[in-house]
N, C-alpha and C positions, 0 to 999 in steps of 0.2 A: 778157437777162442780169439778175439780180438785184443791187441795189445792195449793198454791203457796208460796214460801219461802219468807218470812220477815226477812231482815236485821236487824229489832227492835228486833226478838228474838233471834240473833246470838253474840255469843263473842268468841274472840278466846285471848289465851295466851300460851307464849310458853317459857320455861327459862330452863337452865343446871338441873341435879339432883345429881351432887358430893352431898357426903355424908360432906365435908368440910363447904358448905354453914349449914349447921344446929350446927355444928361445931362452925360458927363464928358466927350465929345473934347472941349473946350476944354484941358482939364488931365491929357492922357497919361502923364504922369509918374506919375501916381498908379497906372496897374498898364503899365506900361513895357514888360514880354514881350508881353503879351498883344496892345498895341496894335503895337507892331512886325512879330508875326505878321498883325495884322487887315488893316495898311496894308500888308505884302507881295504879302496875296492880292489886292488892291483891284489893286494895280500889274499883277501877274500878267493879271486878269483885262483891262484897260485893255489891254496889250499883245496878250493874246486878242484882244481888238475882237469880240466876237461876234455874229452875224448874229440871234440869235433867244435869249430866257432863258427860261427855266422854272424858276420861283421853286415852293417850296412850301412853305407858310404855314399858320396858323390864325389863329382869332378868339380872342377874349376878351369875351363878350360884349356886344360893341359893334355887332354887325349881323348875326350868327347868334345865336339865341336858343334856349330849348328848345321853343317851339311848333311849331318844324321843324329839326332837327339833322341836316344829311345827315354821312354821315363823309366822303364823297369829293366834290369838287366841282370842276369847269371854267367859270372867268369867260372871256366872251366881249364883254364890254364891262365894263370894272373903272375905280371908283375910288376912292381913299386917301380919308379923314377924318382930320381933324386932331385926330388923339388924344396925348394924349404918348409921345413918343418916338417918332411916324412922323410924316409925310410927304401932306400934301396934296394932292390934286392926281390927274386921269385918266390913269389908265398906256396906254401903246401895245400894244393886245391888236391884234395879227391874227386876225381873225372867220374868213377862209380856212382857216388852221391849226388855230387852238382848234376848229372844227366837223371839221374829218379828222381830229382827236386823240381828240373826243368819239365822234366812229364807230367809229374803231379801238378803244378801251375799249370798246364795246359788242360789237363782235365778237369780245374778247378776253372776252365774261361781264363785265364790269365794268356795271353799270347806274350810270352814274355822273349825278351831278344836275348841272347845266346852268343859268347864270345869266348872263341879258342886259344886269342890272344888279346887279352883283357890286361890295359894298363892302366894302373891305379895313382894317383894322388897321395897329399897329406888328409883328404876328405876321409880316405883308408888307414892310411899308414900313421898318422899322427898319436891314433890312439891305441894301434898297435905293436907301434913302438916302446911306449910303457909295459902297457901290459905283457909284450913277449920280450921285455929285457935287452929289447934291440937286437934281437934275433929273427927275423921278419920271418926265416921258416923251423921257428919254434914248435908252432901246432896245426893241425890240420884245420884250411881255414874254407869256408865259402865266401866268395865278395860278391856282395846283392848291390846295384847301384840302382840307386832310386834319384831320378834328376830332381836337383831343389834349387837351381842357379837358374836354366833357360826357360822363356816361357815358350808354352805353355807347358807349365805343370802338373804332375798329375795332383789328384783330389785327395784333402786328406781322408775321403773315404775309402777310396781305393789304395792309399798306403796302409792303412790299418787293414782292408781286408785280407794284403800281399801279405802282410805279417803274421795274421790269422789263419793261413792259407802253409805257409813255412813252419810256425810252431808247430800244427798238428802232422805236418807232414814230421818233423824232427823229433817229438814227443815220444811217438813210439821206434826210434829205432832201436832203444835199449844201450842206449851212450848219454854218457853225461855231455851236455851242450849246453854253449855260452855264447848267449843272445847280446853283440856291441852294438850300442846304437851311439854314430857318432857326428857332433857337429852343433850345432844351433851354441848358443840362445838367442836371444835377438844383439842385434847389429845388423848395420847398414855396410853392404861391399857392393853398391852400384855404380863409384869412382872409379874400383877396380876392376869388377867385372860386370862390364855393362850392358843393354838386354840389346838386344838386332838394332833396333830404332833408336837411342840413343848415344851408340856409341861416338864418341869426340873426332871422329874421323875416317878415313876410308880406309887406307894402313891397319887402326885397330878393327874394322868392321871384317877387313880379311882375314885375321888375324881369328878371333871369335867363328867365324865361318870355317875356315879353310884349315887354321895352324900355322905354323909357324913358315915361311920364306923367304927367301935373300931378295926379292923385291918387296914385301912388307915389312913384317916384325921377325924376324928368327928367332925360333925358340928359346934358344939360348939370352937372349936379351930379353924373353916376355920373364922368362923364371927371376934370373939377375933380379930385372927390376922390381919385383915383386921382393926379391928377397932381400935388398935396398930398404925400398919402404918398409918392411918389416921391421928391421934393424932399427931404421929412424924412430919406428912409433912404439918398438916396447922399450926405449932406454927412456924417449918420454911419459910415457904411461909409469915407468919403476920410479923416475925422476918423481911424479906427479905433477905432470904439464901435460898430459896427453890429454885429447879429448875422445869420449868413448859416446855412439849411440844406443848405447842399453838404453830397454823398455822396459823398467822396473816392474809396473802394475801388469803388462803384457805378460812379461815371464813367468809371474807370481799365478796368474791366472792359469798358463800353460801346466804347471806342472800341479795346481790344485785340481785342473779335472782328468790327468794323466794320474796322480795315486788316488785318484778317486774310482780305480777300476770299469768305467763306466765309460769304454772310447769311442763310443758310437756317437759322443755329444758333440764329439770332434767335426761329425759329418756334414756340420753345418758349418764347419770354418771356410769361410772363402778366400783366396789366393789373393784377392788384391786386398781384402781386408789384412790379412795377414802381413803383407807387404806396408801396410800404410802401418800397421804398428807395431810391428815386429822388424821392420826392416829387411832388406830382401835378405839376408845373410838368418832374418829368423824362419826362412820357409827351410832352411835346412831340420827343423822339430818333426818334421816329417820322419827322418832318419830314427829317431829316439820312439814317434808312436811307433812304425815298425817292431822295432825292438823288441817295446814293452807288449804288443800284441800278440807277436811270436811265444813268448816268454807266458803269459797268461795262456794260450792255447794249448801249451806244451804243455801244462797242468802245473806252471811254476807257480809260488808264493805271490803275496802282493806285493806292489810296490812300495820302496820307502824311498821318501826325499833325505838326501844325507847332507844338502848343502845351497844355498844358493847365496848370491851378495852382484851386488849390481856398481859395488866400487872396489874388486879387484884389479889387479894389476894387469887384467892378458886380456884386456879391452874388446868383451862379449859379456852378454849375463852368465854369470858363472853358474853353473849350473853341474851338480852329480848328483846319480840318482841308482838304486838298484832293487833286484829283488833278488834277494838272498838261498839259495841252495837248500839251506835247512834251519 
């Protein structure tokens, strides 16, 4: 008899991973809705108690670079650096799992790339860090990296199919599992991280390429400075000076045909369109169709929008969203 997917074992959540939000839980008050929705789903989630997560994540390059950029990738042994706004520290990958995940995507056509020493970001950890209480190995986690920074990227038809392809592999293992999809809304980080062809100089193009050395950038100063500018733009943003590129009617659209159950309509979003009004920091929604695709394959609930607002304080469309357990 074939197993069949239970809704009872599925949850899905999906919310921003600016390094700003860990920035401000100290002072919720500054965007009030947003953090009320965040620490709902964290509760939600808590009370799920779930047997196995599946996070899906990017980099920033901090430890995918462009001398090798896969789009799709399965860590099998993973861990955090302490970049700002994530989280420290060796996650609990089950190697059993991640390797039956990693076969089923290949018998599904997926040729996906495979890392035994898989390090992760706040693209990871930012939204992990809430939800596991700042225990990074709280729960047994898999980290699926889908590239939404370097071009070329993959299609959002093929990140929904990756999702599509993981739910029903997860649906019947007969474990509650909780589908994170993390990162987007729209915003603009092409100052920051910028594509092969634009970047402001040779230093940073090595830097993007290569990582981090004592003739270019050294690591240590590419994080520093990022974690600098951070500092500077969420005390202005809390101030209300900062300037934010949310794409208000962009995001409003994103997430009306994502709870519209219907993610196939997706297949038509093209990458440079997305770019031009989303911003390249919005091709990270990739992360979230994921998510929600997994989480509908697994025979989860639909989705609900629990939140959005385009003048919060953590300078992205704010954006959370879930499908609830039961």
């Amino acid at each position: 008899m074939v197993a069949q997917p239970n809704s009872g074992n599925v949850y899905v959540a999906c919310v921003p991973h600016t390094p700003v939000i860990q920035l401000q839980e100290s002072q919720k008050q500054a965007s009030a809705g947003f953090w009320a929705a965040y620490d709902a789903r964290v509760a939600e989630f808590d009370a799920f108690d779930p047997e196995l997560v599946v996070v899906f994540g990017s980099d920033h390059y901090s430890n995918i670079h462009l001398n090798l950029t896969p789009s799709f990738m399965v860590g099998h042994a993973a861990e955090a650096i302490d970049d700002c706004g994530g989280l420290p520290g060796k996650l609990d990958v089950p190697m059993d799992l991640t390797l039956a995940l990693s076969r089923r995507l290949m018998e599904e056509e997926f040729d996906i790339a495979n890392s035994y020493a898989m390090k992760v970001d706040h693209g990871f950890t930012n939204m992990l860090a809430i939800f596991f209480h700042r225990k990074i190995a709280a729960r047994p986690v898999i980290p699926v990296f889908i590239n939404a920074l370097a071009e070329p990227r993959p299609s959002m038809r093929r990140c929904r199919e990756l999702g599509e392809v993981i739910g029903a592999w997860a649906g019947v293992l007969g474990k509650r599992v909780a589908f994170l999809g993390s990162g987007g809304l729209s915003h603009e980080t092409g100052a920051i991280f910028p594509q092969y062809h634009n970047a402001s100089n040779e230093k940073l193009r090595h830097y993007i390429v290569n990582g981090g050395s004592e003739e270019g950038i050294p690591e240590k100063k590419w994080h520093d400075d990022i974690a600098r500018m951070m500092d500077i733009g969420s005390a202005k943003l809390v101030e209300g000076v900062g300037k934010t590129s949310v794409r208000k009617e962009w995001d409003e659209r994103f997430l009306e045909v994502l709870a519209s159950g219907d993610l196939a309509q997706f297949d038509s979003w093209m990458d440079a369109d997305m770019i031009r009004d989303g911003g390249q920091g919005g091709s990270e929604v990739r992360l979230w169709l994921a998510a929600v695709a997994a989480g509908k394959a697994a025979g989860g609930k639909p989705l609900v929008v629990d939140y959005y607002s385009d003048t919060t304080t953590i300078g992205v469309g704010a954006g959370v969203v879930h499908a609830p357990a039961a």
